[in-house]
C-alpha positions as CSV (number, residue, x, y, z in Angstrom):
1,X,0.0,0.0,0.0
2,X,1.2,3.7,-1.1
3,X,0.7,6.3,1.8
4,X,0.7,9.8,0.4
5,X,2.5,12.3,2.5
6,X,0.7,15.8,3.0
7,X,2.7,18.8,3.0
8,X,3.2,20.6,6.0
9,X,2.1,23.6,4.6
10,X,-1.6,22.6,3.7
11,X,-2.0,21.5,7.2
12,X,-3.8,23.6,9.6
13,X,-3.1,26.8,7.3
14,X,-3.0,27.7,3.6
15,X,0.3,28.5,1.8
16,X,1.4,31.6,1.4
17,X,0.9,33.2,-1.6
18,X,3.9,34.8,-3.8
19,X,3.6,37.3,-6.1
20,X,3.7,36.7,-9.5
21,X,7.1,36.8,-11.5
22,X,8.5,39.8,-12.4
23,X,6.3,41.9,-9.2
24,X,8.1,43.2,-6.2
25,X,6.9,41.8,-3.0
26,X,4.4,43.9,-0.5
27,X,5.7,45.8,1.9
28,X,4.2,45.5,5.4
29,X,3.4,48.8,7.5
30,X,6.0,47.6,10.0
31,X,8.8,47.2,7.1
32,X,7.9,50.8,5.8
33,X,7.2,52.3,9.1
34,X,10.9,51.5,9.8
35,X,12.1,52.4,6.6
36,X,10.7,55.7,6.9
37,X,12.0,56.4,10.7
38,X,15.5,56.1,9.1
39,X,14.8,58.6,6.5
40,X,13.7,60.8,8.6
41,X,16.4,60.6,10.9
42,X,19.6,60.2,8.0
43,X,20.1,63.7,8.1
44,X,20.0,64.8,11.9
45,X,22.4,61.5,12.4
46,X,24.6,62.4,9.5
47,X,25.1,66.0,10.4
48,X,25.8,65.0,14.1
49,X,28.4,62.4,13.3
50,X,29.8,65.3,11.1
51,X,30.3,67.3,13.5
52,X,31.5,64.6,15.7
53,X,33.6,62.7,13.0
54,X,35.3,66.0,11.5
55,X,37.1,67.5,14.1
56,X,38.2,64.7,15.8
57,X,40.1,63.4,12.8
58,X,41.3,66.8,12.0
59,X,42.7,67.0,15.5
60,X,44.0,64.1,15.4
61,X,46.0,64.1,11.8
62,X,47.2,68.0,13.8
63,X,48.8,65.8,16.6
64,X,51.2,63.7,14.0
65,X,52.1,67.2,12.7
66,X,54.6,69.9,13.5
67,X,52.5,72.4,13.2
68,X,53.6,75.6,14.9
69,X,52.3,79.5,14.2
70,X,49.4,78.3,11.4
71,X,47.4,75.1,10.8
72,X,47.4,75.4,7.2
73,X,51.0,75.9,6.6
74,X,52.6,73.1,5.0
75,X,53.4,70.7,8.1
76,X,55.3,67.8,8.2
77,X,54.7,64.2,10.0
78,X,56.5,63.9,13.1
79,X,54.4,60.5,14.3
80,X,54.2,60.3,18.2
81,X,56.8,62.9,18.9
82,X,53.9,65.4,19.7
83,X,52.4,62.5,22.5
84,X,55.8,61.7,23.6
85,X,57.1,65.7,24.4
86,X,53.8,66.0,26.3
87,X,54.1,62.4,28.2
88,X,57.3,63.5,29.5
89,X,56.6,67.0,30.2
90,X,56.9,67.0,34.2
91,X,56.6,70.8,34.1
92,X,53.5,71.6,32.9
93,X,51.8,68.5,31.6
94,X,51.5,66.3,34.4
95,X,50.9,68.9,36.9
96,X,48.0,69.8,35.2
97,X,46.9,66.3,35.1
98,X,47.1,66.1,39.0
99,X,44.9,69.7,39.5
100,X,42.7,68.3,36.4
101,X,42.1,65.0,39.2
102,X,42.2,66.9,42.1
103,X,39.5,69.7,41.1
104,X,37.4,66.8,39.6
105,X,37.4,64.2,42.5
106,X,37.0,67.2,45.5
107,X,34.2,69.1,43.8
108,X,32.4,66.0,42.5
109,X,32.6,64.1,45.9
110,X,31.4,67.4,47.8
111,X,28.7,68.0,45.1
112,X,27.4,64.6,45.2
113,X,27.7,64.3,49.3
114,X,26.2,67.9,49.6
115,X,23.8,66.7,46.5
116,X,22.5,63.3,48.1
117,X,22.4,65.5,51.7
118,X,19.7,68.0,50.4
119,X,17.5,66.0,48.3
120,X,16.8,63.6,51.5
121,X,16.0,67.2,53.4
122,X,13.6,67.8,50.0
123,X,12.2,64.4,50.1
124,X,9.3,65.1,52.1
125,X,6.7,67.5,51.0
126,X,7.2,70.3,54.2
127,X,5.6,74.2,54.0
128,X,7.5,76.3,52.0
129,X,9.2,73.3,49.9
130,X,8.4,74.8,46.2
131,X,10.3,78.4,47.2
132,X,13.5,76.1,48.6
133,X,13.6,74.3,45.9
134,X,13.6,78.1,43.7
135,X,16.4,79.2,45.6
136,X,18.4,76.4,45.1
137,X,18.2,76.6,41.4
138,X,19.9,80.0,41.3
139,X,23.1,79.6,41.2
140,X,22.2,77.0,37.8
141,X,20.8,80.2,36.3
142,X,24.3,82.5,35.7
143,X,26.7,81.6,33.5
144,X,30.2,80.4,34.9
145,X,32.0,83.1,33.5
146,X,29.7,85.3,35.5
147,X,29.8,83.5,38.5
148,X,33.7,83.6,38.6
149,X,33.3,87.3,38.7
150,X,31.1,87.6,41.1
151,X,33.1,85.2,43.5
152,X,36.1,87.3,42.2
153,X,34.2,90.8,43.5
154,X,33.4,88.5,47.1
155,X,36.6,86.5,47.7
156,X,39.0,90.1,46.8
157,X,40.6,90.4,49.6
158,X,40.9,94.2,50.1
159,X,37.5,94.6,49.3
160,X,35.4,91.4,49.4
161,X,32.5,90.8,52.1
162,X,34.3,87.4,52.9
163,X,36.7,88.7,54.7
164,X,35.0,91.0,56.6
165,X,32.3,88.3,57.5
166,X,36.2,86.1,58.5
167,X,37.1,89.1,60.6
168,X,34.6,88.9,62.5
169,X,34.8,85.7,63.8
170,X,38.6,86.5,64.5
171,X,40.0,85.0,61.3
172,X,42.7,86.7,59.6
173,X,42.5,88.1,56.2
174,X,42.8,85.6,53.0
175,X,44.0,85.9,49.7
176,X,41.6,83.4,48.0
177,X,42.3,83.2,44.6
178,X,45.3,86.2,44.8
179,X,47.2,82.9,46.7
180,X,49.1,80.0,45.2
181,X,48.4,77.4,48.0
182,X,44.2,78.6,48.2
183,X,43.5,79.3,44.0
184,X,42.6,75.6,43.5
185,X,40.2,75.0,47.1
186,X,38.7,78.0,46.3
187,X,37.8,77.3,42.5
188,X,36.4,73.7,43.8
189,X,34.1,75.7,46.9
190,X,32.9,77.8,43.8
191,X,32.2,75.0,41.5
192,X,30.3,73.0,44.5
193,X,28.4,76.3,45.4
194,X,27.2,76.4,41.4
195,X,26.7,72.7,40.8
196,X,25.4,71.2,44.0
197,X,22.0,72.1,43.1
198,X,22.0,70.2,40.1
199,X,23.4,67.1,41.8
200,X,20.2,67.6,44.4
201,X,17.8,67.5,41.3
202,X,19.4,64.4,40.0
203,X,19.2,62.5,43.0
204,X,15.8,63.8,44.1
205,X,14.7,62.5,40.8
206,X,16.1,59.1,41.9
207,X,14.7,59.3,45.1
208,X,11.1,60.2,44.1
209,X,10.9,56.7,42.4
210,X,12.3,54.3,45.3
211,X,9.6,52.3,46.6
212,X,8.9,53.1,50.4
213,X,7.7,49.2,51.4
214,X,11.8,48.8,52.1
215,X,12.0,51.5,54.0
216,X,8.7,50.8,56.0
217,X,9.5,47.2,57.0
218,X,12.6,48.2,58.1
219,X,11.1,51.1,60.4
220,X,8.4,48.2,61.8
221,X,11.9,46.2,62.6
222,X,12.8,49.2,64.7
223,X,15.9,50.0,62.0
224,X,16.8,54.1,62.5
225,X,17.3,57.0,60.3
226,X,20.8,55.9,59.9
227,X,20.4,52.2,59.3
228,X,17.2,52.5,56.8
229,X,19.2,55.2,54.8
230,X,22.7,53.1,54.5
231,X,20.7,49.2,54.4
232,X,18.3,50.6,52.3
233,X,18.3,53.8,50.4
234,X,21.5,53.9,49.4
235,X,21.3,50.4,48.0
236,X,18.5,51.2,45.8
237,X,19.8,54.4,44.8
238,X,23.3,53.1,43.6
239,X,22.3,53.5,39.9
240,X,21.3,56.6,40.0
241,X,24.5,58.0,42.2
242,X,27.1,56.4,39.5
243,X,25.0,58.1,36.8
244,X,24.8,61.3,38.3
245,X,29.0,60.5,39.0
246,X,29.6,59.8,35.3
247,X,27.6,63.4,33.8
248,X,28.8,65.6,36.8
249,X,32.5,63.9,36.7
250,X,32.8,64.5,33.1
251,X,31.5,68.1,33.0
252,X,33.8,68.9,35.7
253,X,36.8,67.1,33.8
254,X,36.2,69.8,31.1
255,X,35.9,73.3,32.9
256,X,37.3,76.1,31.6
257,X,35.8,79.1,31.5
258,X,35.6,79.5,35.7
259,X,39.2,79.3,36.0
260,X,40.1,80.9,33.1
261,X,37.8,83.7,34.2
262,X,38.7,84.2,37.7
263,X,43.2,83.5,37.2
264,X,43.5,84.1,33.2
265,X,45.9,82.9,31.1
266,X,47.9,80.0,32.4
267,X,45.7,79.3,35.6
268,X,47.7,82.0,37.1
269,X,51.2,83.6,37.1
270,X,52.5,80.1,38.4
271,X,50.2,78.2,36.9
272,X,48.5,77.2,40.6
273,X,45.2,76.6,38.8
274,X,46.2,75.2,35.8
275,X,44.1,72.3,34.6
276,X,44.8,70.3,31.7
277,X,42.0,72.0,29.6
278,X,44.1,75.6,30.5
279,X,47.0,74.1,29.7
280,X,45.6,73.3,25.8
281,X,44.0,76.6,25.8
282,X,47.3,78.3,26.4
283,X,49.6,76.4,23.5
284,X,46.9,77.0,21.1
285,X,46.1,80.5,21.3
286,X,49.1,81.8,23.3
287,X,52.1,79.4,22.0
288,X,50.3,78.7,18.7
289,X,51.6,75.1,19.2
290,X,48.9,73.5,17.4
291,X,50.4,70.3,17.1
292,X,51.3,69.6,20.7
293,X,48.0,71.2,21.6
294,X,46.4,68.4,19.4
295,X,48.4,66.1,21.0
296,X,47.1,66.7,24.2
297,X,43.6,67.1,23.2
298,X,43.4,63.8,22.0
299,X,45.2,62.7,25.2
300,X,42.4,64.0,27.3
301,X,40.0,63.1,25.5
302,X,40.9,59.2,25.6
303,X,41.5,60.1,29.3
304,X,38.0,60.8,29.9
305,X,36.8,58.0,27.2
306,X,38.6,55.7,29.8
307,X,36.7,57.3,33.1
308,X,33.3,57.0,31.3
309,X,33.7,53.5,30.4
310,X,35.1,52.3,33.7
311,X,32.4,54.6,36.0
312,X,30.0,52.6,32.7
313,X,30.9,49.4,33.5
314,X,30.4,49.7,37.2
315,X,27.3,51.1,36.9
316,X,25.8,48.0,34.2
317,X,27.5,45.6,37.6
318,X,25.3,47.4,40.2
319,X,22.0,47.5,38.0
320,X,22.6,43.4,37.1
C-alpha cells in the first residue's frame, strides 16, 4: 500500500501566496514604518556624526604634525613625537593632570555628598518646599563666567564681604584666589556652590521613584534613620549616584571658562590653577603650538573616554 504524505504547509493553514514573476513583494506597514523612521532621521544622524567625525580626525592628523604658528602651513609628520614631548613633560603637563584630578574628584565628591544631603531634606513634601527648591536653582541660572566674577568681586581680599564676615569671627585676612596654595580650594568651593543644586535635582529624581515598602518594614523592625538610609536607600539608589558621577565627573573634567575667568591665562602667574583643559587653551592661542596642543587634546579626550567607560561598567555591575 502507497501512503501519500501531505505537506506541512496545507495543514492547519493555507500556503502563502507569492507574487507573481516579475512583481516586487508587499511591503508591510512595519517594514515601511521602519524604513521611513531612518529617512527621517539620516540627516539629523549624519550631520551630528559630522560634527562629531570631523574634528576629531582633524585633530587628530594635527597631533602627528609639526605644526607651529598656522594650521594650514605646509606641516610635516612627526608621528608620536607630539604624544611623547607632552608624556614627558613634568613641568606643565603632568601637573595639570594632578589639578585636572584633584578639582574633579574634591568638587564632584562634595557636590554629590552635599547633593544626596539635600534631596533627603527635600524628600518630604514640608511648607515652603516649592520656594527652597527656587532658591536652590539659582546659582544654575548664571553663566560660569559670570559667577567667577562675582566670586572674584566677594573672595577680593581688600574689598570682598568674605573677609570681613572672616574678621569677625577673628579670622585673619585671606587671599583666596590672589594665593598659590588657596587658588585651587577656592575654585572647587565655587564650582560646588554652582553645581550642588544640580546634583540635588538628580538625586531627588532618583529618590522620588524608590519604593517606600523597604524602608517601611525596616522602620516596623525598629531600623533608625541611619540604618534605613545606609541598608536601604543607598542600596537602591546606587544606579542613579554612579549616573549622576559619570555626567557631573565628566562636565567637571572639562571646565574652563571658571578658572580661566577668575586667574586668566595659564591658571595664574604660576600656573596654581592650571588644569589640563588651560594648559591646551594656552599652547593653542598663546604658543600657537597646534600640534602639541592636538596632541594633548586627544590625550584627554581618551582620558576621559577611559573614566566614562570604567564609572559605565560599574554602573551596568550594580543594575545586574
Amino acid at each position: 500500500m502507497t501512503t501519500t504524505t501531505t505537506p506541512r504547509a496545507a495543514v492547519g493553514a493555507a500556503p502563502r501566496s507569492r507574487p507573481p514573476a516579475g512583481e516586487k513583494p508587499l511591503v508591510t506597514f512595519e517594514q515601511a514604518n521602519r524604513r521611513l523612521k531612518w529617512a527621517l532621521l539620516a540627516p539629523a544622524l549624519g550631520f551630528v556624526g559630522l560634527m562629531i567625525v570631523f574634528p576629531l580626525a582633524f585633530t587628530i592628523n594635527l597631533s602627528l604634525t609639526d605644526a607651529f604658528g598656522a594650521v594650514n602651513a605646509g606641516n610635516a609628520y612627526v608621528g608620536l613625537q607630539n604624544f611623547a614631548d607632552a608624556l614627558t613633560d613634568t613641568r606643565r603637563f603632568w601637573p595639570a593632570v594632578g589639578r585636572t584630578v584633584t578639582f574633579t574628584l574634591g568638587a564632584v565628591v562634595l557636590e554629590t555628598v552635599l547633593g544626596l544631603a539635600l534631596a533627603m531634606l527635600l524628600r518630604k513634601a514640608f511648607r515652603g518646599m516649592e520656594i527652597v527648591r527656587t532658591i536652590l536653582m539659582v546659582p544654575l541660572l548664571a553663566t560660569p563666567v559670570a559667577i567667577g566674577i562675582l566670586w572674584m568681586l566677594i573672595l577680593d581680599p581688600t574689598n570682598g564681604i568674605a573677609n570681613h564676615l572672616l574678621g569677625f569671627v577673628g579670622i585673619p585676612p585671606q587671599e583666596f584666589l590672589g594665593s598659590v596654595s588657596q587658588s585651587l580650594p577656592t575654585l572647587m568651593l565655587i564650582d560646588v556652590w554652582q553645581w550642588t543644586p544640580m546634583m540635588t535635582v538628580l538625586l531627588l529624581a532618583g529618590l522620588t521613584t524608590l519604593p517606600e515598602e523597604p524602608e517601611e518594614a525596616a522602620r516596623v523592625d525598629g531600623a533608625n534613620v541611619w540604618q534605613r538610609f545606609v541598608h536601604i536607600i543607598l542600596p537602591m539608589l546606587r544606579t542613579t549616584i554612579l549616573t549622576a558621577l559619570v555626567l557631573r565627573g565628566v562636565d567637571a573634567l572639562k571646565t574652563f571658562d571658571l578658572i580661566y575667568a577668575t586667574k586668566g591665562p595659564g591658571g595664574g602667574s604660576d600656573f596654581e590653577a592650571e588644569t589640563l583643559n588651560v594648559y591646551a587653551y594656552g599652547l593653542t592661542f598663546d604658543y600657537q603650538e597646534y600640534g602639541l596642543a592636538s596632541a594633548v587634546l586627544v590625550l584627554f579626550t581618551l582620558f576621559i573616554v577611559a573614566i566614562v567607560v570604567v564609572l559605565r561598567r560599574r554602573t551596568e555591575r550594580s543594575a545586574s
